[in-house]
C-alpha positions, 0 to 999 in steps of 0.5 A: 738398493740405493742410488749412491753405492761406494766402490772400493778394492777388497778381498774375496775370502772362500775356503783358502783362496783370497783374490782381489776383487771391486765391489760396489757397496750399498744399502739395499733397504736403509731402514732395515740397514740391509745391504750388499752389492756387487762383486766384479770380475769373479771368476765362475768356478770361484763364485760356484765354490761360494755357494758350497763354503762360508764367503766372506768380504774383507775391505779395505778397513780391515773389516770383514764380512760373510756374504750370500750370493744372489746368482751363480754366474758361468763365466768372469762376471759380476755378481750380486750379493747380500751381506750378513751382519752390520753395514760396514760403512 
């Protein structure tokens, strides 16, 4: 990923729930314009959820965007993640 992520306040969107999480935003290959990031504090029935039903990132910007999990955590953690489509910044 690159060195510099951004980090901001977003929502996570899975199935009808919506919480307020961090993330930190990056480019993981920028000539390929390939990123994702890292979700933090998201409770682990939520995130095992997100592997079931479509997950999608909404910002601040009001953009928002389907995200893949890269690991299924058991407790409140942080989690890696890869974003589909273009890079929303």
């Amino acid at each position: 990923m690159a060195a510099h992520l951004r980090s901001e306040d977003g929502w996570l969107l899975v199935g009808d729930q919506q919480i307020v999480v961090e993330v930190d935003l990056g480019l993981f290959l920028p000539d390929t314009g390939l990123w994702g990031g890292v979700l933090h504090n998201i409770p682990g029935g939520l995130a095992s959820s997100m592997r079931d039903v479509e997950a999608r990132l909404r910002l601040q910007t009001g953009q928002v965007r389907r995200i893949r999990l890269l690991a299924g955590p058991d407790d409140e953690m942080s989690v890696a993640f890869i974003g589909e489509g273009t890079a929303p910044f």
